[in-house]
C-alpha positions in Angstrom: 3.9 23.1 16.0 6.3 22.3 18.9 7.7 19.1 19.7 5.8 19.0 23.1 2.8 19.0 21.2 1.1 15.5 21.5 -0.1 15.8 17.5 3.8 16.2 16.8 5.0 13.0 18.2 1.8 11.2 17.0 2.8 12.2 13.4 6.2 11.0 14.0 5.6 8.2 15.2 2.5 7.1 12.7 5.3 7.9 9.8 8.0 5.6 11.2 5.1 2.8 12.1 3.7 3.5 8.4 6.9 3.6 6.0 8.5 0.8 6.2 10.3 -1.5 4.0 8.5 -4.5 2.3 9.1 -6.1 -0.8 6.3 -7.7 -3.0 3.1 -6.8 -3.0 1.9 -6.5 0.6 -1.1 -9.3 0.8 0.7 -11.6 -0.9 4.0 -11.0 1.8 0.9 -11.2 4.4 0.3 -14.9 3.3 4.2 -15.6 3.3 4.5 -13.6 7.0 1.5 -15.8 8.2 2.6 -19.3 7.2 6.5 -18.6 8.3 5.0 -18.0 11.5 3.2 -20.9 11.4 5.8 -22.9 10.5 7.2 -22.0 13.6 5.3 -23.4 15.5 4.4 -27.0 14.0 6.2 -30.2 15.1 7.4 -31.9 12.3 6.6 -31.7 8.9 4.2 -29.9 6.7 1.6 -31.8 5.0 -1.5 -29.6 5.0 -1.7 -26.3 4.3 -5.3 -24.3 4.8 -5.6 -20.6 3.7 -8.6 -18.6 5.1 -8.2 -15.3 3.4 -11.0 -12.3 3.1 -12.2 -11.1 0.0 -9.9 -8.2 -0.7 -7.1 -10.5 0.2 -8.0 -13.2 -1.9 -8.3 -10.1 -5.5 -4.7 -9.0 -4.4 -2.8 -11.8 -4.3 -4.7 -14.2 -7.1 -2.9 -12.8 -10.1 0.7 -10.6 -8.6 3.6 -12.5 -8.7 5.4 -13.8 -5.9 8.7 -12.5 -5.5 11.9 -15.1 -5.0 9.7 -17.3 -6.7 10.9 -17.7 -10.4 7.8 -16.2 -11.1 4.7 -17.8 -9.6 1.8 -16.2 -8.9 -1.3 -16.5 -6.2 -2.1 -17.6 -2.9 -0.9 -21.1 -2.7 2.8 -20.0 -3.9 2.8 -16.8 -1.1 1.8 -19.5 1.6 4.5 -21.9 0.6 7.3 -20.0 0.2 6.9 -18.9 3.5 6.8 -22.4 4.7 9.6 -23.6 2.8 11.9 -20.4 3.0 10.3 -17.3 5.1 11.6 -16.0 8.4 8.9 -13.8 10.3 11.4 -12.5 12.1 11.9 -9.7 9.3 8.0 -9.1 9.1 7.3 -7.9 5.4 10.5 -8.7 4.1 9.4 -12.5 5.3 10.8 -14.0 2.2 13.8 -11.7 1.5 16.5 -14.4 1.7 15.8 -17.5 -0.4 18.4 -19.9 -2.2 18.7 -22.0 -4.8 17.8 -25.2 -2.5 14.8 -23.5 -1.4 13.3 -22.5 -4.8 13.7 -26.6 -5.5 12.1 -27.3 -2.5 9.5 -24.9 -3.4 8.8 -26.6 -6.1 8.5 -30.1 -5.0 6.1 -28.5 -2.0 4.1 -26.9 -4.7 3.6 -30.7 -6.6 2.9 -32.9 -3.4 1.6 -30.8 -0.2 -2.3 -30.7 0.0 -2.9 -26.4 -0.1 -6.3 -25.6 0.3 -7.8 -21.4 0.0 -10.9 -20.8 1.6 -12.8 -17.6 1.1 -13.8 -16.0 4.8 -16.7 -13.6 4.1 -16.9 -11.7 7.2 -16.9 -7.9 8.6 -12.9 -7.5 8.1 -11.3 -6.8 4.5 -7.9 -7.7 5.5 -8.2 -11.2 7.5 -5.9 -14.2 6.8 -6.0 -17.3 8.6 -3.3 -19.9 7.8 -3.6 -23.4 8.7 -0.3 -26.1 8.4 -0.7 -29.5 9.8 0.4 -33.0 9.5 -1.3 -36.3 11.4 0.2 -35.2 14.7 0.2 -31.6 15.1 -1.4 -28.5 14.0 -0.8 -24.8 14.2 -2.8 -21.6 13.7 -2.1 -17.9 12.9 -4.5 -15.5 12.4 -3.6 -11.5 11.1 -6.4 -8.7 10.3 -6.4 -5.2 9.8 -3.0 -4.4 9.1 -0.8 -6.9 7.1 1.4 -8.0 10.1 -0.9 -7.5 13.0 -1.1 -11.1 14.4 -4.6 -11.0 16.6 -4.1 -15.5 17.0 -1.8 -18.4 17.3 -2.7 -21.6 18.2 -0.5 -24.6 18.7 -2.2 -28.2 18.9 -4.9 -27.1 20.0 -3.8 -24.7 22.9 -4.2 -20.6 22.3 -0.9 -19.4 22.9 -1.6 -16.0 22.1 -4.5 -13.9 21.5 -5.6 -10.3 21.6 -8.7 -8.6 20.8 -10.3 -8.9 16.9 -11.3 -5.6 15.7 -12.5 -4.6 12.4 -11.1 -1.1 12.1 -7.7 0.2 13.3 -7.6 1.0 17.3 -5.1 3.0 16.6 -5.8 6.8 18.5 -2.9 8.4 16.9 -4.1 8.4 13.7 -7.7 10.0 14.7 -5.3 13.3 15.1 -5.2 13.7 11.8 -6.5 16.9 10.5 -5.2 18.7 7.2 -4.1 21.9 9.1 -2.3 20.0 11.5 -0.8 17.8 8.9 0.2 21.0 6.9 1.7 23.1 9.6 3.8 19.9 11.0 5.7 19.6 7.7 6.5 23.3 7.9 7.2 23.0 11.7 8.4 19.0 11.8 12.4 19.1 13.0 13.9 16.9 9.8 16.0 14.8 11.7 13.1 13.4 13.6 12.0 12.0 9.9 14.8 12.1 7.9 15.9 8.7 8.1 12.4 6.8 6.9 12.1 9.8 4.4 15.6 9.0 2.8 14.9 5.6 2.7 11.6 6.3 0.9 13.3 8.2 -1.6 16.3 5.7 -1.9 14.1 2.7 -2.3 11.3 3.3 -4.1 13.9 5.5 -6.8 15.8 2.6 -7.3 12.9 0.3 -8.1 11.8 3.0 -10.4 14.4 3.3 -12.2 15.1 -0.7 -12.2 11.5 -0.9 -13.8 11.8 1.9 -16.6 15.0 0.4 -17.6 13.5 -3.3 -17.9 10.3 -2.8 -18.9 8.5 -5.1 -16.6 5.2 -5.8 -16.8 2.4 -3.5 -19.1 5.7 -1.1 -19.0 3.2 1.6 -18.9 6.2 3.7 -18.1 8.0 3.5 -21.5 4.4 3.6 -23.1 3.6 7.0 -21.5 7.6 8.6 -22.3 6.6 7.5 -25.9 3.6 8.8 -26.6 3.2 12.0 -24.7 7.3 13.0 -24.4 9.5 13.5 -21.4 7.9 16.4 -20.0 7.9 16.9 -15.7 4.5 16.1 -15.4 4.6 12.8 -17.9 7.7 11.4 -15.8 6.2 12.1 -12.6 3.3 9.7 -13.8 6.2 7.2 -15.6 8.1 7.1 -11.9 5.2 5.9 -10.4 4.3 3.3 -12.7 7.5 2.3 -13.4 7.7 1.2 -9.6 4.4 -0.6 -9.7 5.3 -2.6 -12.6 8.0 -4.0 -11.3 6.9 -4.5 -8.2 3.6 -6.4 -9.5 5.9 -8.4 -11.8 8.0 -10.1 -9.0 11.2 -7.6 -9.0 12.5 -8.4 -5.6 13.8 -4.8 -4.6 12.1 -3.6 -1.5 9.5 -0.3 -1.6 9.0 1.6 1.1 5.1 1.5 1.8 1.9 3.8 2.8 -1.0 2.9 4.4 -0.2 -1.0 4.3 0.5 -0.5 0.1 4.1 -0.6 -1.7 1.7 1.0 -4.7 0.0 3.8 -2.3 3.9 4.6 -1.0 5.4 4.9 -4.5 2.5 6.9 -5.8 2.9 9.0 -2.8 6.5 9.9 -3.2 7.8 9.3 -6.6 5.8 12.4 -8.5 7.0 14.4 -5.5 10.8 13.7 -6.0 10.2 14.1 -9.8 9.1 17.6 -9.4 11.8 18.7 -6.6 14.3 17.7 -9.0 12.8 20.0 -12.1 12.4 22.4 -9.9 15.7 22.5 -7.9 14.3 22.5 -4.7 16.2 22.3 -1.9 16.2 18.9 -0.2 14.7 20.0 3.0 11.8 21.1 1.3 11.4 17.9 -0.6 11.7 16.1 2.6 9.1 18.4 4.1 6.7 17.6 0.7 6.9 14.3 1.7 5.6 14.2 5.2 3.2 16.5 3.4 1.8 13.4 0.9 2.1 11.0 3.2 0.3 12.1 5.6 -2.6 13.5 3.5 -2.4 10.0 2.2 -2.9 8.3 5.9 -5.5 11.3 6.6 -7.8 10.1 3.5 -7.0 6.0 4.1 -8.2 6.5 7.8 -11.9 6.8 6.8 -11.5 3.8 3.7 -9.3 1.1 5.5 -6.6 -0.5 4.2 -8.8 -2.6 1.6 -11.7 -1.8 0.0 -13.0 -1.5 -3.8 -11.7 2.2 -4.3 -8.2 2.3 -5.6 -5.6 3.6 -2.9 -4.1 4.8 -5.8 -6.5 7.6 -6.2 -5.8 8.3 -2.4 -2.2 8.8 -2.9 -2.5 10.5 -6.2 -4.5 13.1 -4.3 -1.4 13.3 -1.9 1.3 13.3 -4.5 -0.4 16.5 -5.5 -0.7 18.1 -2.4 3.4 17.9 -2.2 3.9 19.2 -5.4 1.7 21.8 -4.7 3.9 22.7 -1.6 6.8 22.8 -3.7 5.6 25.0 -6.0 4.6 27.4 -2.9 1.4 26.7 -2.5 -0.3 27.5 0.8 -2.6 25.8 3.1 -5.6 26.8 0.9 -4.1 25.7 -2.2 -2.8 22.5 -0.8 -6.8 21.8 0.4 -8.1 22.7 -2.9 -5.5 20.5 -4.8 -6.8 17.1 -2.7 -10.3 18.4 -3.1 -9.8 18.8 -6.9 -8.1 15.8 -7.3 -10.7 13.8 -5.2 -13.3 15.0 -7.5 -11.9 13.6 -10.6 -10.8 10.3 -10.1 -13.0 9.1 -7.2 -14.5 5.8 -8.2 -11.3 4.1 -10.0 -11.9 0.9 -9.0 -9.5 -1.6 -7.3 -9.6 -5.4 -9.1 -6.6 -6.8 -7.6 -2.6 -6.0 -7.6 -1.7 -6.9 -10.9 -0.1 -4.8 -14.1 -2.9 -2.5 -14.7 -2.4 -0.8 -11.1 0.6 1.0 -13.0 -1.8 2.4 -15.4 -4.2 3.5 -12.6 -1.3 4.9 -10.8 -0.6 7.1 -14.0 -4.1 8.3 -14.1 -4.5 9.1 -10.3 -1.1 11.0 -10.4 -2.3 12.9 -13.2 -5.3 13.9 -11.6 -3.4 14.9 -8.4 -1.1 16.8 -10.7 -4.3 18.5 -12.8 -5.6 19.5 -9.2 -2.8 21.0 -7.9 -2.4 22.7 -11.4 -6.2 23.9 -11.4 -5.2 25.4 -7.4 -2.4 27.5 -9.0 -4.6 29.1 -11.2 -7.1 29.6 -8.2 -9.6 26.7 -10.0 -11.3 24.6 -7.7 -14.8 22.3 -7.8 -17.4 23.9 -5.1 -19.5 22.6 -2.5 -22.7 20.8 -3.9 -20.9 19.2 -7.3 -20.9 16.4 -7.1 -19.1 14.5 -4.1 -17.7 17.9 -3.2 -18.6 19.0 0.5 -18.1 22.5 2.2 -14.4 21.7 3.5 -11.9 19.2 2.8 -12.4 17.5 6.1 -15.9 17.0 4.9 -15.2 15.7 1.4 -12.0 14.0 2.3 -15.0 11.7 4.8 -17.3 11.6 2.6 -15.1 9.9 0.0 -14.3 7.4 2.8 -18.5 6.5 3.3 -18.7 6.1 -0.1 -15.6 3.9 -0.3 -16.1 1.9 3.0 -19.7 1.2 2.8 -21.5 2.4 -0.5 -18.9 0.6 -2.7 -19.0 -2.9 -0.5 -21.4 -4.4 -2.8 -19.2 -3.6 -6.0 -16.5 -5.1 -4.0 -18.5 -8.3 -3.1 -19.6 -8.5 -7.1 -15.9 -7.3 -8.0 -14.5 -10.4 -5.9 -17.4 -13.3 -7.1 -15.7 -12.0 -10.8 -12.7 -12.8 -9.9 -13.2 -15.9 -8.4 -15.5 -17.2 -11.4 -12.3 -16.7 -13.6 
């Protein structure tokens, strides 16, 4: 693929716009971005605090903690530390910076501000409204569809900015995704066009990785797995990856880099990947070209989901992460397909409940289904058209695990939510 090619700069550009640096759990961080921005714009004080959140914000951010919080979780402590110590200005590292001062402040916010959550039902999964006001002045900020992707802001009353409110990405890039243009831009793709947001995905999301095996936050699914089943490539690929998500779940305030909106979906992506290169000695080039290889299979498979829903996005990147090992291993075109396909077809249906500890053990499950795909590939094994969810192509299946996602499952997210909010 040459760089002329409007696909190529597409792909480059949707990888720069999609791996990006966040740290916390990305709804959560949404909540902080939204009320920083706010904050902005009120005169005076904060008194009031509404938060009009979707569903699938409301499951993701009720029981994660809050990073540079000392540990709190939920919506009310993501909306006020970003009042008390966010700056927008650094998007979804909003609350990257807080002191000592601020933590206290925190608290005292916490004890006497009036914070209301309101559940908006509505057509868009990822929709936040926040609300701050005090007896003289009010202001507004609306985000939806993509976790900093301000559609609304409002100041006493007067709309000082507004754009259009859509319910799916507008985005025309990312309807040039295919899997055979994916696959022949990582073979074709000049590195230095993606090296730098490719070494930072490595450097990043290693380090909280390794920061999470070593502490054993969370369900420390990581140690759990080494324990049990040995120290085997394929068992720490699946320890990497939940290593991260542990810690990040559990408050651990290094930054991941992210796919698809999803610090969980970008380590699950990557980690199993770098795993392998390293046990296999690959060179780094073709590690870096693995990469662009799972994350944009990733992207191609979120495009027909969304960025919420009730299917894991862990299953999604798990597919992905096996199509890059595959590639390491010298696997071609067809084997990469078959992988994703194979992998689809065992782990489709995981269900998402929420960011909290248990999306490290899901993680482990869809990276061993990617892995057990990719494996089953080698060995020419595949599923066939007509069991199950499988379809005729990838292209097919790859869509019709987005239906079934986006639309079939919206009444198990709807039931998954009520659940949640009952407890």
């Amino acid at each position: 693929m040459r760089k002329e090619d409007p696909i190529y700069q597409a792909y480059v550009e949707i990888l720069k716009k999609e791996l990006v640096l966040a740290m916390g759990c990305t709804e959560p961080i949404a909540i902080a971005y939204a009320s920083a921005l706010a904050r902005r714009h009120l005169i005076g004080d904060v008194e009031e605090v509404e938060i009009h959140a979707s569903g699938n914000i409301i499951k993701n951010v009720k029981s994660v903690t809050v990073p540079n919080t000392n540990g709190k979780k939920g919506l009310k402590a993501a909306a006020a530390i970003g009042v008390v110590a966010g700056n927008s200005d650094l998007l979804l590292e909003v609350i990257s910076h807080v002191n000592e001062e601020q933590l206290k402040e925190l608290d005292v916010f916490l004890e006497t501000k009036d914070i209301r959550v309101f559940h908006e039902k509505g057509n868009c999964a990822l929709q936040i409204m926040i609300v701050l006001r005090n007896a003289e002045h009010e202001a507004k900020v609306k985000i939806q569809n993509e976790h900093v992707n301000v559609v609304y802001i409002e100041k006493d009353g007067e709309i000082i900015f507004k754009k259009e409110e859509t319910y799916g990405s507008d985005d025309e890039r990312y309807q040039l995704l295919q899997m055979k243009s994916i696959y022949e831009f990582a073979e074709s793709v000049d590195i230095e066009d993606v090296r730098e947001v490719l070494e930072r995905q490595i450097s990043c999301n290693m380090a909280i990785a390794q920061e999470g095996l070593k502490k054993g936050y969370g369900a420390d699914i990581a140690n759990v797995l080494i324990k049990t089943y040995g120290d085997s490539v394929q068992v720490r690929a699946r320890a990497m990856a939940a290593a991260g998500s542990d810690a990040r779940m559990s408050g651990c305030e290094l930054p991941v880099v992210i796919c698809s909106g999803s610090g969980n979906q970008g380590m699950s992506a990557s980690l199993p990947v770098i795993v392998y290169a390293k046990e296999y000695n690959c060179s780094h080039e073709k590690l870096l070209r693995a990469l662009v290889l799972s994350n944009l299979s990733t992207l191609y498979q979120k495009k027909f989901i969304g960025r919420l829903s009730a299917y894991c996005g862990a299953v999604s990147a798990g597919a992905g992460a096996g199509a890059g090992i595959s590639y390491l291993l010298g696997g071609d075109y067809s084997r990469v397909c078959h992988t994703i396909v194979n992998t689809l077809a065992i782990t489709s249906g995981i269900l998402c409940d929420g960011a909290k500890p248990s999306c490290a053990a899901k993680i482990a499950s869809a990276v061993d289904a990617g892995i057990m795909g990719c494996m089953m590939a080698k060995e020419n094994k595949e599923f066939y058209c007509g069991e199950g969810i499988v379809n005729s192509n990838i292209e097919k299946t790859i869509e019709g695990v987005g239906h079934i996602a986006r639309d079939g499952m919206k009444t198990t997210d709807d039931e998954i939510i009520k659940m949640m909010m009952d407890i």
